[in-house]
NUVEX-179022 format. One line per 2 residues: their letters; for each residue x, y, z of C-alpha. Coordinates in steps of 0.02 Angstrom, whole numbers. Layout:
<nodes>
a> X Y Z ~ ...
</nodes>
This chain:
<nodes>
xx> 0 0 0 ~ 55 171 -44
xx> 147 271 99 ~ -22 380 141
xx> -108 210 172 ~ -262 291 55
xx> -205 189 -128 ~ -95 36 -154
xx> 51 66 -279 ~ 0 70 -475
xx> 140 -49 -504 ~ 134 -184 -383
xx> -69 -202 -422 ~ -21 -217 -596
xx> 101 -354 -567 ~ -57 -427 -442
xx> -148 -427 -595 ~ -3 -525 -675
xx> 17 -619 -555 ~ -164 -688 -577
xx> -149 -689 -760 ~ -2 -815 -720
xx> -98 -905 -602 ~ -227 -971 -746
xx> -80 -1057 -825 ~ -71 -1170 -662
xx> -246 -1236 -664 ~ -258 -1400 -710
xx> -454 -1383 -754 ~ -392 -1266 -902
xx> -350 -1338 -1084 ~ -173 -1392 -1089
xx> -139 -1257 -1244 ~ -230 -1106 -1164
xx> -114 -1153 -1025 ~ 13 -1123 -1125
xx> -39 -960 -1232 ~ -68 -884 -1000
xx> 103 -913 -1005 ~ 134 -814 -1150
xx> 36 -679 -1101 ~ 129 -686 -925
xx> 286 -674 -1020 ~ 233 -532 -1139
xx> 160 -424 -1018 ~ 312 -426 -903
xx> 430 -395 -1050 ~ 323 -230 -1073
xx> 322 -200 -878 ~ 513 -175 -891
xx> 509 -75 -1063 ~ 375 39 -976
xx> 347 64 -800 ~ 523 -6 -739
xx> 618 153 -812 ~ 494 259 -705
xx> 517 158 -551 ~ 710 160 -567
xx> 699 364 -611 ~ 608 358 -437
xx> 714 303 -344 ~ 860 411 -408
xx> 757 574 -335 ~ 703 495 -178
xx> 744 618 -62 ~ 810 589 109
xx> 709 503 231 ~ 580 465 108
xx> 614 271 77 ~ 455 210 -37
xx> 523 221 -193 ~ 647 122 -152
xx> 546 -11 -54 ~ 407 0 -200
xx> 548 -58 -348 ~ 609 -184 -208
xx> 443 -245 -181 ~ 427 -249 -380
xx> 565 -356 -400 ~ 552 -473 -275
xx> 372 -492 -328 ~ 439 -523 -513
xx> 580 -642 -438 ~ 443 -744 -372
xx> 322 -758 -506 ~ 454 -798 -626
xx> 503 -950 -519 ~ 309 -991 -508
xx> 339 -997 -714 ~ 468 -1120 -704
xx> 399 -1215 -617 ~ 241 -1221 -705
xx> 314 -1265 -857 ~ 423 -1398 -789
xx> 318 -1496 -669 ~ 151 -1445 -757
xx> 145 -1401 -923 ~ 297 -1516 -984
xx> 268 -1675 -934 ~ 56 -1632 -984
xx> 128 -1635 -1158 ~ 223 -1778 -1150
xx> 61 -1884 -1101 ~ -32 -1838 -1248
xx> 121 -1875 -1357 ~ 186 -1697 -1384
xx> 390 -1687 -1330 ~ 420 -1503 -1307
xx> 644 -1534 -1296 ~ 682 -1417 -1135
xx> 861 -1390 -1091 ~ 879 -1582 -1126
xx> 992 -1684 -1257 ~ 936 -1691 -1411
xx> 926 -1887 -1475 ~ 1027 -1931 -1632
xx> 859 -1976 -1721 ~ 826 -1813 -1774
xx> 989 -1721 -1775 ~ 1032 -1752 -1991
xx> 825 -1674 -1999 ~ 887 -1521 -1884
xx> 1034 -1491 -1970 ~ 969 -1484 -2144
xx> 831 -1368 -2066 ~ 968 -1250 -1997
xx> 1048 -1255 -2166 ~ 921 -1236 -2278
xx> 816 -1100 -2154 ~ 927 -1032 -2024
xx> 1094 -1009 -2049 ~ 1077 -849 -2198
xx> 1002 -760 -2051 ~ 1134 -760 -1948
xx> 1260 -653 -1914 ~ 1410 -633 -1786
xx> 1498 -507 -1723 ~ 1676 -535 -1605
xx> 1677 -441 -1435 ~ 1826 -353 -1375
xx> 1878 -285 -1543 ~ 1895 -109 -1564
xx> 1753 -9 -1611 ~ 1637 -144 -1603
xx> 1487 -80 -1709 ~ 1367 -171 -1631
xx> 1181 -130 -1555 ~ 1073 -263 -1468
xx> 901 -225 -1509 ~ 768 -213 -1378
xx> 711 -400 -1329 ~ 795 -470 -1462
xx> 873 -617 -1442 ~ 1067 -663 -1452
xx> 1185 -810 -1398 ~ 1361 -736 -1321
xx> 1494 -893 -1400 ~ 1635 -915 -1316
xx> 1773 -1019 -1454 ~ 1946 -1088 -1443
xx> 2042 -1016 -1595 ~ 2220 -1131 -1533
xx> 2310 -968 -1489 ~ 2172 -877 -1403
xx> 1993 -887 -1331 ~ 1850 -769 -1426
xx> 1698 -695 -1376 ~ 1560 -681 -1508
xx> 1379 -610 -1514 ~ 1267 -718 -1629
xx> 1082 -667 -1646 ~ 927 -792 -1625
xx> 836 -745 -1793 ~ 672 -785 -1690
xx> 598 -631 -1795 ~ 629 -721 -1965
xx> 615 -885 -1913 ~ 486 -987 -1823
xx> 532 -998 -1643 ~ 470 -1177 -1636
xx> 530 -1334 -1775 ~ 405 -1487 -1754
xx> 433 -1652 -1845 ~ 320 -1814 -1783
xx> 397 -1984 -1765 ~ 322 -2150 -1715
xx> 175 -2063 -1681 ~ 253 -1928 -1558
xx> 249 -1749 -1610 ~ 440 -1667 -1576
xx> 457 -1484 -1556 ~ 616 -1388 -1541
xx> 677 -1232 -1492 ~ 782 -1129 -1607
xx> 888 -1096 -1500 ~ 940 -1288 -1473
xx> 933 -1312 -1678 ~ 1065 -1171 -1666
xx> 1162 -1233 -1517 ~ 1168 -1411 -1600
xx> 1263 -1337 -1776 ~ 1341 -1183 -1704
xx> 1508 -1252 -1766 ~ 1442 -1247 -1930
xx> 1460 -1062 -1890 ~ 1638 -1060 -1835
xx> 1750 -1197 -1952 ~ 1909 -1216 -1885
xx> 1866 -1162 -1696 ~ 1792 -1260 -1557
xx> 1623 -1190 -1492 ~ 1657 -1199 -1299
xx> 1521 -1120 -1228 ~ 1346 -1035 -1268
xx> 1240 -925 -1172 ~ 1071 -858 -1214
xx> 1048 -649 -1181 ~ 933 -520 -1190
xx> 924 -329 -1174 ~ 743 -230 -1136
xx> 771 -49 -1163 ~ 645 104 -1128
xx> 491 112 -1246 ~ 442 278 -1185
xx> 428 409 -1326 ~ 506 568 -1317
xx> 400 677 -1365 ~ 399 882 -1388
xx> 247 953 -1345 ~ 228 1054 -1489
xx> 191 1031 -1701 ~ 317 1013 -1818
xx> 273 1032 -1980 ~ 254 844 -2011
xx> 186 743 -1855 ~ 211 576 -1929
xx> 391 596 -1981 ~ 411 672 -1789
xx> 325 521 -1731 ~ 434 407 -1864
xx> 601 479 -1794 ~ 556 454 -1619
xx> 500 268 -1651 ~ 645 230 -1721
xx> 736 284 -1590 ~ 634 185 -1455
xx> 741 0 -1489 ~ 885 115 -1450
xx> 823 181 -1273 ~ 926 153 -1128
xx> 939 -30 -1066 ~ 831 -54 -910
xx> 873 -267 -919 ~ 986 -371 -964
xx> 926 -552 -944 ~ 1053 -688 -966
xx> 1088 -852 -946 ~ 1202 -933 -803
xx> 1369 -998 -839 ~ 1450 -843 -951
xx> 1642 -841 -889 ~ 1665 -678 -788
xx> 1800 -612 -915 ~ 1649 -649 -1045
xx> 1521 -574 -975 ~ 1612 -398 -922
xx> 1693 -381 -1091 ~ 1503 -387 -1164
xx> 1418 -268 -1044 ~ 1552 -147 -1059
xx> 1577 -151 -1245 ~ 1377 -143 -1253
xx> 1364 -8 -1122 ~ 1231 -93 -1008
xx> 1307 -21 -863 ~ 1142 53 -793
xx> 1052 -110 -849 ~ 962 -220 -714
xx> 1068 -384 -741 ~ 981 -544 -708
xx> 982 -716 -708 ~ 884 -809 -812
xx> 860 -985 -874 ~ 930 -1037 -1038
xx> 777 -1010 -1148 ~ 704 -815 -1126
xx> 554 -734 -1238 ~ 435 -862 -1181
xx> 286 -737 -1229 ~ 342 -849 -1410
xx> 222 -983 -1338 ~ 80 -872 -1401
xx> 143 -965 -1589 ~ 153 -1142 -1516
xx> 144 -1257 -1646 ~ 26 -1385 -1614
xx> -155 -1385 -1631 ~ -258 -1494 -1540
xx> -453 -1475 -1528 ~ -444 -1594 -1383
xx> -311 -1477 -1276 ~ -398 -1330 -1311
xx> -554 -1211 -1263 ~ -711 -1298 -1346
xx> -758 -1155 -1498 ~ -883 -1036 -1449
xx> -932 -973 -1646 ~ -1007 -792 -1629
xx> -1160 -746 -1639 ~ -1235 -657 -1774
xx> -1326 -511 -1729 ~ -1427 -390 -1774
xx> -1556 -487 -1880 ~ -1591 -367 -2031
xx> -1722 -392 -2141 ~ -1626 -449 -2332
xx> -1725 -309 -2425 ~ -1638 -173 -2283
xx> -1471 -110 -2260 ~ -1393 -101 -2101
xx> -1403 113 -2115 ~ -1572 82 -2147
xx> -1605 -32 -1994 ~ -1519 89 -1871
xx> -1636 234 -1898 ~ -1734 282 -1781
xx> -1652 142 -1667 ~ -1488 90 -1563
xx> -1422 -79 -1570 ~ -1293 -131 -1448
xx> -1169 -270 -1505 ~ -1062 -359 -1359
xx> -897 -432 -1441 ~ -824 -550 -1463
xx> -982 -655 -1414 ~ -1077 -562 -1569
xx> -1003 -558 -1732 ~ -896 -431 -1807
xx> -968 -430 -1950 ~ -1106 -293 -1904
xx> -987 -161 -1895 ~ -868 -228 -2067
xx> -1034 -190 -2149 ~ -1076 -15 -2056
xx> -895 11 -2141 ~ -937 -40 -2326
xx> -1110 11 -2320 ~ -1029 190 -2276
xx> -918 164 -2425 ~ -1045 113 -2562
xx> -1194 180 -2498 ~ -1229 309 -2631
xx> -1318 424 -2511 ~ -1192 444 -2403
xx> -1089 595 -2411 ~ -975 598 -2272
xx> -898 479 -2139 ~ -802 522 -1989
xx> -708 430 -1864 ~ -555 410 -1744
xx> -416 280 -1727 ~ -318 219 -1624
xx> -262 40 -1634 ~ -306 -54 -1809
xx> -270 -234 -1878 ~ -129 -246 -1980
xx> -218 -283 -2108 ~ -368 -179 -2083
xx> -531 -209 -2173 ~ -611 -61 -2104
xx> -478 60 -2149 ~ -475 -15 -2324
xx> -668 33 -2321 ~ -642 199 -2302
xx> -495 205 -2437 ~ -661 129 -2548
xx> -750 270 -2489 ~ -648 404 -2539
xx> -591 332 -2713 ~ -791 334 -2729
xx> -799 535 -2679 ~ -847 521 -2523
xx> -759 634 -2399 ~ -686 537 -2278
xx> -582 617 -2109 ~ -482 513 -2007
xx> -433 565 -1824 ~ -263 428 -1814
xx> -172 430 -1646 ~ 4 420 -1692
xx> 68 413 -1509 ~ -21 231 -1482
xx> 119 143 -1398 ~ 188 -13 -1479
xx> 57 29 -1648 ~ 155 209 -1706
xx> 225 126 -1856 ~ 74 41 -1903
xx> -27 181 -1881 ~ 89 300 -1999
xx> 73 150 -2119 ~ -112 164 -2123
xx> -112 347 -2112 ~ 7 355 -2264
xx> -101 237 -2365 ~ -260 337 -2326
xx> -199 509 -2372 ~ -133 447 -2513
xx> -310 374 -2555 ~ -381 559 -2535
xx> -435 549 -2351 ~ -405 676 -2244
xx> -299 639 -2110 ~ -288 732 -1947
xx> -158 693 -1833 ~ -122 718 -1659
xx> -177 853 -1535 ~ -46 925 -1424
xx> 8 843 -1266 ~ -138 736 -1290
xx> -206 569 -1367 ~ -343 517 -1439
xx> -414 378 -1360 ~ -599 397 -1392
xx> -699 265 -1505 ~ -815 360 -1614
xx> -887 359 -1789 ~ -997 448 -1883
xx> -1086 425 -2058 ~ -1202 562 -2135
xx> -1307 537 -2263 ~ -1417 612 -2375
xx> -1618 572 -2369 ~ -1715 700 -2501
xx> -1663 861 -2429 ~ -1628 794 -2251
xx> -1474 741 -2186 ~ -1472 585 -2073
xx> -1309 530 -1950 ~ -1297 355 -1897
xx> -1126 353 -1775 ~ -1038 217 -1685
xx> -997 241 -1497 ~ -896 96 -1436
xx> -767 43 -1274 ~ -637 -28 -1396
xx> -550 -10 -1536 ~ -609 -8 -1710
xx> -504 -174 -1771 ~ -570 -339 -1822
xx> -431 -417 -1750 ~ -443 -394 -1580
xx> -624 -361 -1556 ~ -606 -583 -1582
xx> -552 -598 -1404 ~ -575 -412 -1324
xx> -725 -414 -1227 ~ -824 -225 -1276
xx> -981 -164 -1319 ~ -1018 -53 -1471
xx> -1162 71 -1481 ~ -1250 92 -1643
xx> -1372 230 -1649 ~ -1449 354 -1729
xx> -1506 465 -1587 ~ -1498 653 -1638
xx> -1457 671 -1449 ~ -1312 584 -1452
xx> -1247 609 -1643 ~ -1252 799 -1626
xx> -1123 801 -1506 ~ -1023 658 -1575
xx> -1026 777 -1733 ~ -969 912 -1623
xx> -830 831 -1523 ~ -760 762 -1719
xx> -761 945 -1792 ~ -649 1022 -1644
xx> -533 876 -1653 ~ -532 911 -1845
xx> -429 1086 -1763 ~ -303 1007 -1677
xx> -301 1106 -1523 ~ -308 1066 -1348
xx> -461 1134 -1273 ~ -441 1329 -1203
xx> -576 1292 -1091 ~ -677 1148 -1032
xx> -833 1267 -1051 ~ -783 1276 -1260
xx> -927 1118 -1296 ~ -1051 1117 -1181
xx> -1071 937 -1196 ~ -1263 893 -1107
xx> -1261 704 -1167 ~ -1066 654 -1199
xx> -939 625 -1065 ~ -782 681 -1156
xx> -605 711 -1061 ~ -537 875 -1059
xx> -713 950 -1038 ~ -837 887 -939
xx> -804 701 -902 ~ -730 708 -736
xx> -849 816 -674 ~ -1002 740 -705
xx> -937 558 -638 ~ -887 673 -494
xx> -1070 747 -496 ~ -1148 582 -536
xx> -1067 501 -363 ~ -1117 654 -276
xx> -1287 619 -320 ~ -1272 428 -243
xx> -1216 490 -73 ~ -1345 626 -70
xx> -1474 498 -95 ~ -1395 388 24
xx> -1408 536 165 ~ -1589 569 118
xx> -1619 364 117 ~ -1633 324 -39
xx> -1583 181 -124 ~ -1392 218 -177
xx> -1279 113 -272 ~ -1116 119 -381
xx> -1067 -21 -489 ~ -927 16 -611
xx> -808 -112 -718 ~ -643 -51 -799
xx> -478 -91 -857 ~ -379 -4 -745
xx> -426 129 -587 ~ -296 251 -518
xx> -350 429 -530 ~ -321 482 -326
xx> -481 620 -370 ~ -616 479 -405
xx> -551 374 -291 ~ -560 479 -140
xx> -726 514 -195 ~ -785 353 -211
xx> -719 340 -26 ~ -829 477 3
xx> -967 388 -61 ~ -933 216 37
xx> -919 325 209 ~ -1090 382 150
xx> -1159 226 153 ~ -1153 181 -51
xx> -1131 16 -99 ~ -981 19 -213
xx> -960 -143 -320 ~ -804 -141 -456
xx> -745 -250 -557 ~ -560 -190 -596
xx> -488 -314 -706 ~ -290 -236 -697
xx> -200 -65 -582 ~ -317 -40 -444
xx> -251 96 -327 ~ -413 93 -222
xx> -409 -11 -60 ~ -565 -86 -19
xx> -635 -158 162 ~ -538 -39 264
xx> -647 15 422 ~ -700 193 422
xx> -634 228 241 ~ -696 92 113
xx> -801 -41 202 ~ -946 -13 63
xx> -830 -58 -83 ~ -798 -223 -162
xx> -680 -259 -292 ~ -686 -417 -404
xx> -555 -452 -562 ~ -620 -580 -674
xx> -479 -652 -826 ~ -559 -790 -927
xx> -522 -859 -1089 ~ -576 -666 -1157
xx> -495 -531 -1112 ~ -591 -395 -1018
xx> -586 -254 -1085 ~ -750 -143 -1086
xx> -819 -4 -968 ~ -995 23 -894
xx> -1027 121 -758 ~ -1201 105 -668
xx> -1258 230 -545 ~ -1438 174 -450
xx> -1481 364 -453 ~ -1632 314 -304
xx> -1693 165 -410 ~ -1724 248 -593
xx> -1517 164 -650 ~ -1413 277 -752
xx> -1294 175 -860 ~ -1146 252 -960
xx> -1025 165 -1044 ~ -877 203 -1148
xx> -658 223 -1198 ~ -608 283 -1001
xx> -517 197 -887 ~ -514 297 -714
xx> -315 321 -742 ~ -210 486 -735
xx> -168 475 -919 ~ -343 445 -951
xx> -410 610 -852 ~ -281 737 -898
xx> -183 682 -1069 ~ -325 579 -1179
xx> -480 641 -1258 ~ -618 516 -1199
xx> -788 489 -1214 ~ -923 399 -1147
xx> -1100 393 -1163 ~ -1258 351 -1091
xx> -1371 231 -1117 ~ -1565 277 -1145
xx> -1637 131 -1236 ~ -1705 24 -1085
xx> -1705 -154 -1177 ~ -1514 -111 -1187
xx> -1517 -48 -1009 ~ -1582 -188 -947
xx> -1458 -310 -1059 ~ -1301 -202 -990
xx> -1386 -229 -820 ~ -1394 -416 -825
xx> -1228 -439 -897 ~ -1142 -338 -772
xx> -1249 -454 -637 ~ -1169 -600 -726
xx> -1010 -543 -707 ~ -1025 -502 -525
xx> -1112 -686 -506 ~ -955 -759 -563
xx> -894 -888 -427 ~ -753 -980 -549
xx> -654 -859 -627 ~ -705 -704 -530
xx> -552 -657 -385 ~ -547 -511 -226
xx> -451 -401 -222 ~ -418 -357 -46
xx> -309 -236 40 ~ -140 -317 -8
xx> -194 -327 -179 ~ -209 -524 -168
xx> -301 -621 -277 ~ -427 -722 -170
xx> -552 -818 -262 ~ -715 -777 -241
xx> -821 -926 -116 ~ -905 -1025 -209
xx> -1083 -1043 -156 ~ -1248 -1143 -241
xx> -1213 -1175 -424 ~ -1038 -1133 -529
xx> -1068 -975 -634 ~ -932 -944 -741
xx> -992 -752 -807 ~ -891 -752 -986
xx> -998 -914 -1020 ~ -1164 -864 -946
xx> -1159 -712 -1036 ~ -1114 -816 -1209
xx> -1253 -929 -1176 ~ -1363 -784 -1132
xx> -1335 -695 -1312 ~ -1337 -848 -1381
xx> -1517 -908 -1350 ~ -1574 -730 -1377
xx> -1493 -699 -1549 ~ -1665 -660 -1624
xx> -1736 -542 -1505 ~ -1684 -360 -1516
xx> -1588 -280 -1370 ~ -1656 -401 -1281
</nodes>
């Protein structure tokens, strides 16, 4: 808990949440393969932990002035929380995962001799696939021109030349070349590491010398951007120099593996400069967020399928445009299709009444079918503007490939807003009926991309409400300006919650309104789900609120500064974290508002970044079937006795009792779609 004793530490509940990511991997009752892909995701999300948030914590520390120890003690507590989970990893994979293959005849070769059987199949493999990738380069000659990029990874070779011993840097072509080899014999399905394919015909490498030794390595630098707070006169090249630079930030880790000869391993970190680089032990194979690619499929090992449903039901003779006036339709993904909003997309683009179509950004597939849509569009004379968030981090260079493509296309690109992002999930087609025009927008709590809305939980808003399209028209047209707002007062948004103007005041005035119905007895409740929560402002309001007698139920599914249960301060609040086979990823926020519920939903977390450097937006709900849906899912969710955890003071992960019959929420609320696919917002 942070030093004030009022919020736990952003960084140790995100490594709780990692931590309970991690802990899906060890439950036996959970497919053998999705055991494996937890793993990956473990692995991934701590690789981005140190590129990230590990730079900040160690920047901390450096200013921590005297007397004032919890900086320090918070990137202690970090590390020894990271020490142990990683040993929770290992063994995982050895005692679990490992020999779980090997019973259902899969040999994943782990740090273990490889038989002679299929060494002449791995060494024509290496010949014929591997070796043109590689490339060495000797340590401890002058002016080594050498730069390890970030998480890439290398071997460090140490050879016998007769007259003297060499150190040499060989990379792991992982990013050319599967990570994995499989081959099946006698029935048994074999998969290697590259790594060992390379360790077993590294002399291949080196004719003439004896390979003595060979050590796996890694480096993790900063991701952070460096941004100016000001326009150039080309944003995207800006952006495009600074990404570049970010696989040659400053080294926060270097992970290696145990057994590098002292001599060795100083020569390296001084010739590489990893001086200020965390250096740590690992085991001989690292990148183990690779397990995402694992090679073998198996129907058996796996989640059974749950095929989407499709939803809404339109009438053959009616296009979707047509459907949506005068209606909203809310879609939940990934349990119903995709497809609905692909076709708000090309419907936009061929519809011949449509005239303009509007919409912001921020993470796209990488091989986007909507953004292609609106390429259609404007090769078809529609106008088309594009709000594209170049500052998404880890998606700047697809996003200036996109953005390229588009204003190349005729679209009108507008880039980013000073000091700010834009986060917000909005869209917005107008159209022309006689001599009216209509607008049919999307309002949703994720990103526009096909690819992730397969296994991102969100909802998506489709309406037509003049209420609620007005503003979304208005919001659109100032970001079209690219200024940072002068004044919150500039919109007065009445219907939108948007960041930067009126957001965190009316979730401020909408909590308000709970305790002062609470006072006056009244029913008073707060139930709220999100990504992340960390904003001190809300929270100490929502402790406000629970001191008032409000019954506070989240469900937080990653940071949560908030600390619930504590006596006098938060005994009204509950927190829950649910991770499932989906990830969780929308936000709805419920306030009882004395028994007549008020539902919004929308793109903001309750985070810093979120408050004071995005533009967000969320909106409310009005139509009552989809009221009552949102109501019944988020009941589901806080029903969930099997994947649903606590999380208390400490920022544990307790499971939540179960009591009367299992309900396991991301399957309840499938089945729940499911056998209502034909009634409309249900």
């Amino acid at each position: 808990m942070a030093n004030d004793n009022l919020f736990n530490d952003r960084d140790l509940s995100w490594l709780s949440f990692n931590g309970r990511v991690l802990a899906e991997a060890t439950k036996t009752e959970v497919p053998l393969l999705e055991r494996i892909k937890f793993l990956s995701i473990f692995s991934s999300n701590l690789d981005e932990f140190y590129r990230v948030r590990m730079p900040v914590l160690a920047a901390l520390q450096k200013i921590t002035s005297d007397g004032d120890e919890a900086n320090t003690a918070n990137l202690q507590q970090a590390r020894d929380t990271i020490l142990a989970q990683q040993q929770l990893f290992g063994k995982t994979l050895l005692s679990q995962i490992i020999p779980e293959l090997r019973q259902n005849s899969i040999h994943l070769f782990y740090n273990e001799q490889i038989p002679d059987k299929y060494k002449p199949l791995l060494t024509a493999y290496f010949y014929s696939d591997v070796l043109g990738f590689l490339q060495s380069v000797y340590v401890g000659v002058n002016d080594i021109n050498f730069f390890p990029q970030n998480n890439q990874l290398y071997f460090l070779v140490t050879l016998d030349g007769g007259d003297k011993a060499e150190t040499v840097i060989v990379n792991i072509p992982s990013d050319k070349v599967p990570r994995f080899y499989t081959t099946e014999l006698n029935g048994e399905t074999a998969v290697f590491f590259l790594d060992d394919i390379m360790r077993l015909n590294l002399d291949l490498l080196f004719p003439g010398k004896t390979v003595k030794g060979c050590y796996s390595f890694k480096i993790t630098r900063d991701a952070e951007l460096d941004l100016k707070d000001e326009y150039t006169s080309d944003v995207a090249e800006q952006v495009e120099k600074q990404l570049n630079k970010r696989d040659q930030g400053l080294a926060t880790r270097f992970l290696f593996e145990p057994g590098i000869p002292m001599h060795s391993l100083n020569l390296t970190t001084e010739q590489l400069g990893l001086a200020n680089a965390v250096s740590v032990e690992g085991g001989r194979y690292h990148n183990l967020k690779d397990f995402a690619d694992f090679p073998v499929k198996n129907a058996a090992l796996s989640y059974n399928r749950w095929p989407s449903v499709a939803y809404p039901n339109i009438p053959d003779d009616t296009t979707l445009l047509q459907y949506l006036d005068g209606r909203d339709v809310l879609l939940n993904v990934p349990y119903q299709s995709y497809h609905s909003i692909l076709r708000f997309f090309n419907e936009a683009a061929t519809h011949p009444d449509v005239e303009e179509v509007y919409i912001t950004l921020y993470r796209v597939a990488r091989e986007s079918k909507i953004v292609n849509a609106l390429i259609s569009a404007a090769k078809s004379g529609k106008k088309v503007t594009v709000m594209i968030e170049l500052k998404a981090r880890f998606d700047e260079a697809n996003n200036i490939k996109w953005a390229r493509k588009m204003k190349d296309a005729g679209v009108r690109i507008i880039y980013s807003i000073t000091a700010l992002k834009v986060h917000a999930k909005v869209a917005l087609v107008k159209r022309r009926d006689g001599d009216r025009i209509k607008y049919t927008g999307l309002l949703a709590t994720g990103n526009f991309n096909e690819s992730t809305a397969s296994f991102y939980t969100d909802h998506i808003l489709m309406t037509s409400n003049p209420a609620l399209t007005r503003e979304m028209e208005l919001l659109l047209l100032f970001l079209a300006k690219r200024q940072k707002p002068p004044s919150p007062e500039l919109i007065p948004f009445g219907e939108l919650l948007v960041s930067q103007f009126n957001l965190q005041r009316r979730f401020l005035e909408l909590i308000d309104n709970e305790i002062a119905n609470a006072q006056q007895g009244l029913p008073a409740s707060i139930t709220m789900k999100m990504n992340n929560l960390e904003e001190k402002v809300l929270i100490s309001k929502l402790y406000d609120a629970s001191r008032a007698g409000v019954k506070i139920q989240l469900i937080v599914r990653g940071i949560c500064c908030i600390v619930p249960g504590v006596t006098g301060m938060s005994d009204n609040i509950i927190v829950r974290r649910i991770v499932d086979r989906y990830l969780e990823h929308g936000r709805v926020f419920i306030f009882e508002n004395g028994g007549d519920k008020q539902v919004y939903m929308g793109s903001a977390d309750w985070m810093n970044r979120n408050i004071y450097r995005r533009i967000e937006v969320c909106f409310p709900v009005y139509d009552a079937g989809i009221k009552a849906q949102i109501l019944h899912l988020i009941d589901l969710q806080l029903q969930d006795n099997v994947q649903a955890v606590y999380i208390d003071e400490a920022m544990s992960n307790t499971p939540v009792e179960r009591q009367g019959d299992a309900v396991r929420s991301q399957q309840a609320i499938y089945e729940f779609l499911k056998n209502n696919k034909h009634e409309e917002n249900i």
